[in-house]
C-alpha positions as CSV (number, residue, x, y, z in Angstrom):
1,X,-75.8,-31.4,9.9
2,X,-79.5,-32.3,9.5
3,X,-81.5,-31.3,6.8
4,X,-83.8,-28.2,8.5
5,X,-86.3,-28.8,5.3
6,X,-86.5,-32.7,5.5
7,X,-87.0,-31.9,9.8
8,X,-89.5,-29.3,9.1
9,X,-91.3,-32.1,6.3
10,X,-91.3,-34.8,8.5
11,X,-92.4,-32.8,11.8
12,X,-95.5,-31.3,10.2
13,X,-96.3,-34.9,8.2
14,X,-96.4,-36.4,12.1
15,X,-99.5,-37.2,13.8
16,X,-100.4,-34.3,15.9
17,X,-97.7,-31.8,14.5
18,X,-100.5,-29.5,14.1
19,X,-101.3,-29.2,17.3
20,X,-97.8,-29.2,18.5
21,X,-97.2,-26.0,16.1
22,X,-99.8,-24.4,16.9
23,X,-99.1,-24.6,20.8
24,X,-95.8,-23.3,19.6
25,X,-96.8,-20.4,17.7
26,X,-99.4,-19.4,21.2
27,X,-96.4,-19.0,23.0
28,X,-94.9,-16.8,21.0
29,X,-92.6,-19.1,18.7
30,X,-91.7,-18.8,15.2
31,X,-91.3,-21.9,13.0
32,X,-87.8,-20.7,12.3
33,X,-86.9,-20.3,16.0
34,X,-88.8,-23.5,16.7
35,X,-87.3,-26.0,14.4
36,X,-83.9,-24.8,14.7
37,X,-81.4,-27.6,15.0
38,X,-81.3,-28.5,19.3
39,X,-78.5,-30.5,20.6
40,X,-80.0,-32.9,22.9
41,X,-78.1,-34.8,25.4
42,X,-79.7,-37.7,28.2
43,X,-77.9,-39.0,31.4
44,X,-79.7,-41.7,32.5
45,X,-81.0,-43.9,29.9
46,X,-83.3,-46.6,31.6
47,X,-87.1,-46.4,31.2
48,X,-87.9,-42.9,32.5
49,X,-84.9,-41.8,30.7
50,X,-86.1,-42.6,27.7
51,X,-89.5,-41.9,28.0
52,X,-88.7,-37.8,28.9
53,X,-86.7,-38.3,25.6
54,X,-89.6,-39.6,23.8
55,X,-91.9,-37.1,24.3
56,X,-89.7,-34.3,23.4
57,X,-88.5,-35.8,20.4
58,X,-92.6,-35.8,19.2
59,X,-93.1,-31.9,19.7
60,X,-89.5,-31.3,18.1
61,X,-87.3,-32.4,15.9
62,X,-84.1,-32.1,17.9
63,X,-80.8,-33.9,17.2
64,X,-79.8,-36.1,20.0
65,X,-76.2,-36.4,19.9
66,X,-75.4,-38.0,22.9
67,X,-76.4,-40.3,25.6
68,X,-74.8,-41.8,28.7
69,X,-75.7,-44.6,31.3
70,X,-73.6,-46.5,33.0
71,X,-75.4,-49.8,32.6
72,X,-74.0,-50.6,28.9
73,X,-76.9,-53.0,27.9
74,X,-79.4,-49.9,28.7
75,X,-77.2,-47.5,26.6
76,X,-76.7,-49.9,23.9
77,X,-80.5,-50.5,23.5
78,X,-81.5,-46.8,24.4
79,X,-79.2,-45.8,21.0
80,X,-81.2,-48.4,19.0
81,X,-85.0,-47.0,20.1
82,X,-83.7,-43.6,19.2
83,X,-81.9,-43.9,16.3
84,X,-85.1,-45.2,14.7
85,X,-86.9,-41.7,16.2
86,X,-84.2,-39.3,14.7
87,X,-85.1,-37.9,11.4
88,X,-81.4,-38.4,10.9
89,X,-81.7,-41.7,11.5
90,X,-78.6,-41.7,13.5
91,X,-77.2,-43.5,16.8
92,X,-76.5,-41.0,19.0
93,X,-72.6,-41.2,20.6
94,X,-72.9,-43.5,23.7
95,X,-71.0,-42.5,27.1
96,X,-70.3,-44.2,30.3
97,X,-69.6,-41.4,32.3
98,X,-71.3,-38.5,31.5
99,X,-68.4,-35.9,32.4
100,X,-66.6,-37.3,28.9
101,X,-70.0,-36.8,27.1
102,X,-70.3,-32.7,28.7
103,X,-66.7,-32.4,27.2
104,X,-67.0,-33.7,24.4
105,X,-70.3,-31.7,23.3
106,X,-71.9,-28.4,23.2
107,X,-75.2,-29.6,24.1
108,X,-77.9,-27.0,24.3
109,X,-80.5,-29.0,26.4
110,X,-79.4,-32.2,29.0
111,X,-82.1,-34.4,30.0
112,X,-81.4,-36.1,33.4
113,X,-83.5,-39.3,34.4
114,X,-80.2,-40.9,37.0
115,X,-81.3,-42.0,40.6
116,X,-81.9,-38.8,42.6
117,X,-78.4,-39.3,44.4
118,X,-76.8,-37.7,41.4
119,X,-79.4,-35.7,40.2
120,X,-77.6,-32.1,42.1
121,X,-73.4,-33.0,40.8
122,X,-74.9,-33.7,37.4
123,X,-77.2,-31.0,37.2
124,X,-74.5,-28.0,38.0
125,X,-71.6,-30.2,35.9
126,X,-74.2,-29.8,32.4
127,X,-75.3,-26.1,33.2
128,X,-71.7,-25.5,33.8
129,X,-71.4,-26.9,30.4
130,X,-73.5,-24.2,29.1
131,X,-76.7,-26.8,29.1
132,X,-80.3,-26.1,29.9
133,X,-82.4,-28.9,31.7
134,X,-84.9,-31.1,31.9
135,X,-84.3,-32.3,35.2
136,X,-86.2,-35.4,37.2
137,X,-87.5,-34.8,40.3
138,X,-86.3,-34.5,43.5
139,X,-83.8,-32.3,42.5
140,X,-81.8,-33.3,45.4
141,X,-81.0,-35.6,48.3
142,X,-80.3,-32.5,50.7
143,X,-81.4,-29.4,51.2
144,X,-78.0,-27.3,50.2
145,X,-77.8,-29.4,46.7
146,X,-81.1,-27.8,46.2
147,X,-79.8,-24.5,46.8
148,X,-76.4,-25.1,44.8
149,X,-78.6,-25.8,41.6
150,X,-81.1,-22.7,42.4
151,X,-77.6,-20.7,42.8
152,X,-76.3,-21.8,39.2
153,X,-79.1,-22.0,37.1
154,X,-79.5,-18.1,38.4
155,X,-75.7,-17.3,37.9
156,X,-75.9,-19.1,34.3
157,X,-79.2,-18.0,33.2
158,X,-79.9,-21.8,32.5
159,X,-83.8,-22.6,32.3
160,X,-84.6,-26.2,34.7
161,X,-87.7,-27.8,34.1
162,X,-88.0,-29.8,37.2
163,X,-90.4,-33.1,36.3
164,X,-92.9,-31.7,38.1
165,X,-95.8,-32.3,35.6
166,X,-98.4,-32.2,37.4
167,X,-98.2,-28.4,36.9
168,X,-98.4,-29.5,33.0
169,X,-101.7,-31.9,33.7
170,X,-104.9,-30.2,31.4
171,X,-107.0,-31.6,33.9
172,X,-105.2,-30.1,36.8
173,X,-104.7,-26.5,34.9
174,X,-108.6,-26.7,34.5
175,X,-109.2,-27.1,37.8
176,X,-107.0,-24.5,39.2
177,X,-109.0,-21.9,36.7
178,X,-112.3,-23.3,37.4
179,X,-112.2,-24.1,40.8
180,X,-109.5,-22.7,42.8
181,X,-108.8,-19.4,40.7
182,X,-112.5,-18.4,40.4
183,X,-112.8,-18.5,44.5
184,X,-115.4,-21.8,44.8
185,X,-113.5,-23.4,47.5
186,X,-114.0,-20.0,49.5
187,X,-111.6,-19.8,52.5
188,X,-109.1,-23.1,52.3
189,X,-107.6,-24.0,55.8
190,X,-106.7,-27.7,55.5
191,X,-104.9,-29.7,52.8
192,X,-104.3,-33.6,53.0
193,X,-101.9,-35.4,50.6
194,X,-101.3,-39.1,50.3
195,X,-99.8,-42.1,48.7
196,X,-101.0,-45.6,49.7
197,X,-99.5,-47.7,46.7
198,X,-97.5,-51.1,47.6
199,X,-94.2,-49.5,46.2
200,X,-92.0,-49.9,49.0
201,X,-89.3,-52.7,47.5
202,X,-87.7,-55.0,50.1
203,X,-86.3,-58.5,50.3
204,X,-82.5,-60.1,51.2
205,X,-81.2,-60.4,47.8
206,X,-77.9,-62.0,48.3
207,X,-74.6,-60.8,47.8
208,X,-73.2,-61.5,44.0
209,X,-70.7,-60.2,41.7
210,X,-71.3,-57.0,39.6
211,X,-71.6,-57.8,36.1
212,X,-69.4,-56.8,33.3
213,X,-71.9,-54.3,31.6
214,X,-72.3,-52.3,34.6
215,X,-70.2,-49.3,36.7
216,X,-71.4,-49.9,40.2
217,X,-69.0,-47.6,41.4
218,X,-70.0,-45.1,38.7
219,X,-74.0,-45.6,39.2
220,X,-73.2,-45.3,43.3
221,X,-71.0,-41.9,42.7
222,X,-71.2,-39.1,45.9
223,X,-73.8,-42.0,47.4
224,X,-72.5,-44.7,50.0
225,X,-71.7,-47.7,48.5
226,X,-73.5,-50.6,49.2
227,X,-72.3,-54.4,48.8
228,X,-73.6,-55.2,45.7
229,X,-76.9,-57.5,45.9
230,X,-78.2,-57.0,42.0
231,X,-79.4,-54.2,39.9
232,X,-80.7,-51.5,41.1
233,X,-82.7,-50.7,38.1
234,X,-86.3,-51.0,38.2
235,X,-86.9,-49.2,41.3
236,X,-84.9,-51.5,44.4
237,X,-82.7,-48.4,44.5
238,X,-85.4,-46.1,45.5
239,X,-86.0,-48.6,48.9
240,X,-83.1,-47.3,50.3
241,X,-82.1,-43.8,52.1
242,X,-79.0,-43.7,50.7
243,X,-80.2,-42.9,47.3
244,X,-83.4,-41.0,47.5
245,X,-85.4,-39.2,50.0
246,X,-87.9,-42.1,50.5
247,X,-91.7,-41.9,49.7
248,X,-92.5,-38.7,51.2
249,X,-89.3,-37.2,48.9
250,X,-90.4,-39.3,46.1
251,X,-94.9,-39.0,45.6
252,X,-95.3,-36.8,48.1
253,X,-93.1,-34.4,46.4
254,X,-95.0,-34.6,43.4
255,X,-98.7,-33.7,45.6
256,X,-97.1,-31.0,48.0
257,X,-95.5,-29.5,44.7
258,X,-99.0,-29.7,43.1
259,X,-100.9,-28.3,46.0
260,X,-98.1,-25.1,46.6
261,X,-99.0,-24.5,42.6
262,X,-102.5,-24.4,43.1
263,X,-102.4,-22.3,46.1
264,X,-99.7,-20.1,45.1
265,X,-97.7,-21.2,48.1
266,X,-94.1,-20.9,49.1
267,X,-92.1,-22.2,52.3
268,X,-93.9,-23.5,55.3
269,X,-93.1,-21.7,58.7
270,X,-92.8,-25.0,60.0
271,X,-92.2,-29.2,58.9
272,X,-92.6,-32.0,61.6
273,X,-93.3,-35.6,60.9
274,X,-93.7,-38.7,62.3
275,X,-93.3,-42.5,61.0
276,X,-90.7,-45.2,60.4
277,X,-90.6,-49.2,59.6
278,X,-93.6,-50.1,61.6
279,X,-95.2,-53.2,59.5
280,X,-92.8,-54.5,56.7
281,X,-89.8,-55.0,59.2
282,X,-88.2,-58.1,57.2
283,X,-85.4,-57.1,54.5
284,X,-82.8,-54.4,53.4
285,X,-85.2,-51.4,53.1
286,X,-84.6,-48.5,54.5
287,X,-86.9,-46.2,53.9
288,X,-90.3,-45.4,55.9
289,X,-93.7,-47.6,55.4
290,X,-95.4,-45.3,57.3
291,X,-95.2,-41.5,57.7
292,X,-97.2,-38.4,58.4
293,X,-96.2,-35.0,57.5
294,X,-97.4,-31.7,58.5
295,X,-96.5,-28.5,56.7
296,X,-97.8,-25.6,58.6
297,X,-98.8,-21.9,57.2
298,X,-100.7,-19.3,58.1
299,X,-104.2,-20.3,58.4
300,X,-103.6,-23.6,56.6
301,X,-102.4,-27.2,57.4
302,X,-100.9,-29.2,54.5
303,X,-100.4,-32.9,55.8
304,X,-99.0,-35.9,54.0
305,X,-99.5,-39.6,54.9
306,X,-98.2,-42.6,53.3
307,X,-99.0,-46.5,53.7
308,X,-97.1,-49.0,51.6
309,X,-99.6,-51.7,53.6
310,X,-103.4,-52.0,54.1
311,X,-106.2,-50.5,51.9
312,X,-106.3,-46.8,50.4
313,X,-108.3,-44.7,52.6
314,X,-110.1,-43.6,49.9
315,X,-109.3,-46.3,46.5
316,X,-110.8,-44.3,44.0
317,X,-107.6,-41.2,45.3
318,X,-105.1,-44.1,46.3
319,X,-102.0,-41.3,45.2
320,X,-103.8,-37.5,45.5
321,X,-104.8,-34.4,46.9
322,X,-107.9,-32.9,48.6
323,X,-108.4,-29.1,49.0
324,X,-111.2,-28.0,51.8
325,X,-112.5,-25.1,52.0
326,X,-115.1,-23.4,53.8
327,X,-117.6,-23.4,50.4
328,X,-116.3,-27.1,48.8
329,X,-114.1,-29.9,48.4
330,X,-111.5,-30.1,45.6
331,X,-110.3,-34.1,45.2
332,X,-107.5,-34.6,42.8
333,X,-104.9,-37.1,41.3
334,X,-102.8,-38.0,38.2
335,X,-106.5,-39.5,37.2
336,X,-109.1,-36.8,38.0
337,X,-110.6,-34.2,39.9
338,X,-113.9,-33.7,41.4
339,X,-115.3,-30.6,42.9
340,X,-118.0,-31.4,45.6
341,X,-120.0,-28.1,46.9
342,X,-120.9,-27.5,50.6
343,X,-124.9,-27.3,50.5
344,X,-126.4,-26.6,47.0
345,X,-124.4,-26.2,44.1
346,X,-123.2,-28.5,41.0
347,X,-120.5,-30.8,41.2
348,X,-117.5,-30.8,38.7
349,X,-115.8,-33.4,37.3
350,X,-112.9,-34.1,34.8
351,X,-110.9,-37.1,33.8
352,X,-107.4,-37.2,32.2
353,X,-106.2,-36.1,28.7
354,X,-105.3,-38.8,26.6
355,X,-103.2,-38.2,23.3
356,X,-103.4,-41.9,21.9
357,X,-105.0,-40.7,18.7
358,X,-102.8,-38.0,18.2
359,X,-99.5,-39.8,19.2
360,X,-100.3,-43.4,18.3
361,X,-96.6,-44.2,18.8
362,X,-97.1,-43.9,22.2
363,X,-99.4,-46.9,22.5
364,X,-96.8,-48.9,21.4
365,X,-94.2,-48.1,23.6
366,X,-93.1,-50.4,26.2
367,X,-94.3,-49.0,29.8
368,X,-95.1,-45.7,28.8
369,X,-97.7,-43.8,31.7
370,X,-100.5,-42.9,28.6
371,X,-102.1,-40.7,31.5
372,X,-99.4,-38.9,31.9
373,X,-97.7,-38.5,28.3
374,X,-99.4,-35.4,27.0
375,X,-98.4,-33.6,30.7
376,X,-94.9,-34.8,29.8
377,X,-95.2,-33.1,26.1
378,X,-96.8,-29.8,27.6
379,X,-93.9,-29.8,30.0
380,X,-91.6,-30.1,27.5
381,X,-93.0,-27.1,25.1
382,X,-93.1,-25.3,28.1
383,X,-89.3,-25.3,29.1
384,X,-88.9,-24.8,25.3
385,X,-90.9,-21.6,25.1
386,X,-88.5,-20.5,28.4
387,X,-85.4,-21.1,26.4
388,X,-86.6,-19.2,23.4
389,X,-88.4,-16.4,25.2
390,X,-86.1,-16.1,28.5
391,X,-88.6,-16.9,30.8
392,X,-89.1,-19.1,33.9
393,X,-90.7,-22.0,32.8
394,X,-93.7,-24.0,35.0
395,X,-92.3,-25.6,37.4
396,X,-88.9,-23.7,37.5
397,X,-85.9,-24.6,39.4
398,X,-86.8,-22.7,42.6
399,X,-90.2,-24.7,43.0
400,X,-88.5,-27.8,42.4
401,X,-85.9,-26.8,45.3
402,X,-89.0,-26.0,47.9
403,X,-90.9,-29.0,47.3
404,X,-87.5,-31.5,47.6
405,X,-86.6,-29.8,50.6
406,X,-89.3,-29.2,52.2
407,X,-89.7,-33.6,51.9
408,X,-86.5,-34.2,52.5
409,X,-86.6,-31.9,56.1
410,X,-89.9,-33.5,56.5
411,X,-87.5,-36.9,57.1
412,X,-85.7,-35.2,59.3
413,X,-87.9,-34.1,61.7
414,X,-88.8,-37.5,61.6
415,X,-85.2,-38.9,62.6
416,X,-84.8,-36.0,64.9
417,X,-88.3,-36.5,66.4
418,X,-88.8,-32.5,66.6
419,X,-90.5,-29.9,64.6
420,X,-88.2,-27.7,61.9
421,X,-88.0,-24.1,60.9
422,X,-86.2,-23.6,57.9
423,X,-84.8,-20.1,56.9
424,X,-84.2,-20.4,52.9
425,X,-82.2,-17.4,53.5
426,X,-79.9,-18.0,55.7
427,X,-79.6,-21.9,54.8
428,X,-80.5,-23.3,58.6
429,X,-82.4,-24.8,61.0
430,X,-84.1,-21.8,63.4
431,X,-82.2,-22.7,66.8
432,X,-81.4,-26.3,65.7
433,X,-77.0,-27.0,65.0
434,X,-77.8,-30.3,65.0
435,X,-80.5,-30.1,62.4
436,X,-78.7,-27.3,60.2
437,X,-75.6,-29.6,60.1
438,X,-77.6,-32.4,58.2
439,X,-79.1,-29.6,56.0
440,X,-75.7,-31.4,53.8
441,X,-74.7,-35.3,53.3
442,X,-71.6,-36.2,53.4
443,X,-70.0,-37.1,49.7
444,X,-68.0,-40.4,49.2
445,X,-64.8,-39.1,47.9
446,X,-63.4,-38.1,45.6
447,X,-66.6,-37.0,45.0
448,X,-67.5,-32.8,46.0
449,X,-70.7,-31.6,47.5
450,X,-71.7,-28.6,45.1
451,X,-72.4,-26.5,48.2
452,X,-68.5,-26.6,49.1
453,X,-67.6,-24.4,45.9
């Protein structure tokens, strides 16, 4: 067991503890409560794995006792970077396949940073476990995982913090108080949402052996799997359909998610999209360049576009939102927002939080997001607070199941080249078999969808 007093020592010695207590103690924590021992467990041990891990290591003083990837040179280096972060000092257990690691521990909180394909099986598998989550977004690749983790974490009374933090973003928070909140938009009618970034991974890698370090059959799980033409780490996974839900299920989640939060919406009456592989038609990709998404309410039109060629229609918003309304403009992005008034009036503007004085460790770790870092941290105090105080944290599981679905049937109506109802209540397509039938992919075996028990 760790020493409570040494944690308690060193957590109030580390740059910005104060602050951390003190956001603690606001939402209705005790010190006791708040430094008690937490048994921390992370599937999925690559970059973002380790980041999420980071940051909630720096607000508490948790003891990670287990980590699993299926890449052994990530899981071997991931022990290493946080054995030197544990008060401890310890290397946390290392696992291959994370069902040994559930087993084997009584974690209290799972982190999971996997490709999204496995994001739903491992979800219900650690809450089953008797885990809370931290869980990377999308929460799904279909629309009935979605509902399978909704349906457990409910059953369970597990708190899921979906990595949604946007909702988390000081900049963002301030402008849904001082913009959106105190009526200065007036009457909003029309949303726009895009992502214009160059991320879209393609090539002909040729075929080659899988290496001795690495599961490929483990990583590729429920998913298809593909002759092996390299790692997928680093992002080639997220080219292709088979793992993910593309762009739209990948950034536009995170703006559509953003905008429902800051207009207290819920589930379109309608989805239709259009797109495909229009311009970067060479290589294995198989996920859009191009593709426009509507998401119709009453009174108000919420459409997503996204270019992986060509210039950002606007580069200073190349990934963002804009809000009209009748009485002003609300611009926004990972970056800034920027209120712009119809007619007279003052135009507001905020940048991002930084934290880099407060958390210089963060400066020095290898490919850490700095804007987004503190969002990360609030995130993480927030899901805390939920655990402690039996509450539904920010971006609960249920928001984090209407924005990935909403994307993912936003694909569909793409493939199906037809507009979508979705009833959330009685899991299908208004009038569409066809469409409700692909509400669930089809699991390699012996793999089981969640939804078929």
């Amino acid at each position: 067991m760790i020493d409570h007093n040494l944690n308690r020592r060193k957590f109030i010695q580390g740059t910005g503890a104060l602050l951390t207590l003190s956001a603690l103690q606001a939402k209705g924590l005790t010190f006791d409560n708040a430094l008690k021992n937490m048994r921390v467990g992370l599937i999925g041990a690559g970059w973002y794995g380790k980041s999420d891990l980071f940051r909630l290591m720096q607000i508490r003083p948790v003891d990670v006792v287990a980590i699993c990837d299926v890449d052994k040179k990530h899981l071997e280096e991931a022990g290493q970077l946080i054995s030197k972060r544990q008060v401890s000092g310890k290397i946390p257990q290392l696992y291959t396949d994370y069902r040994k690691m559930l087993a084997d521990h009584q974690l209290d909180l799972v982190l999971i940073a996997t490709p999204d394909h496995w994001h739903a099986r491992q979800a219900i598998d650690a809450m089953r476990a008797g885990a809370h989550l931290y869980l990377q977004k999308p929460v799904s690749v279909d629309v009935l995982e979605g509902e399978a983790i909704l349906s457990q974490a409910r059953k369970l009374n597990k708190k899921v913090q979906v990595g949604t933090q946007r909702r988390s973003t000081a900049h963002l928070i301030d402008a849904k108080h001082r913009i959106i909140d105190q009526g200065l938009l007036g009457k909003i009618s029309h949303v726009e949402m895009c992502c214009y970034y160059h991320m879209r991974q393609n090539g002909n890698p040729p075929l080659q052996p899988v290496p001795e370090h690495f599961d490929y059959d483990m990583w590729t799980g429920p998913a298809p799997l593909r002759p092996y033409d390299g790692l997928p780490h680093g992002g080639w996974w997220r080219t292709f359909m088979e793992y993910g839900n593309g762009i739209t299920g990948d950034m536009g989640m995170h703006m559509f998610d953003t905008v429902r939060w800051l207009l207290g919406l819920k589930w379109p009456k309608k989805i239709s999209a259009t797109g495909g592989i229009y311009v970067q038609k060479g290589g294995k990709s198989t996920i859009a360049d191009t593709q426009t998404a509507l998401f119709e309410y009453d009174g108000l039109n919420c459409v997503w576009q996204h270019r992986t060629w060509g210039n950002a229609a606007d580069p200073e918003y190349p990934w963002a939102f804009i809000i009209y309304g009748d009485k002003g403009t609300l611009k926004g992005s990972v970056m800034k927002y920027e209120f712009i008034p119809v007619g007279k009036g003052d135009a507001i503007k905020r940048d991002v939080v930084y934290e880099k004085e407060k958390f210089p460790m963060d400066v020095e770790e290898p490919r850490i997001e700095l804007h987004t870092a503190p969002a990360t941290r609030q995130h993480m105090l927030n899901l805390l607070s939920a655990i402690e105080n039996d509450d539904l944290p920010v971006a609960d599981i249920e928001e984090g199941y209407i924005s990935t679905a909403c994307c993912i049937l936003a694909n569909l109506s793409m493939e199906l080249d037809r507009p979508l109802q979705y009833d959330p209540h009685k899991k299908i397509c208004v009038d569409d078999p066809e469409a409700t039938k692909r509400l669930r992919r089809p699991y390699r075996a012996p793999w089981q969808h969640p939804a078929q028990h």
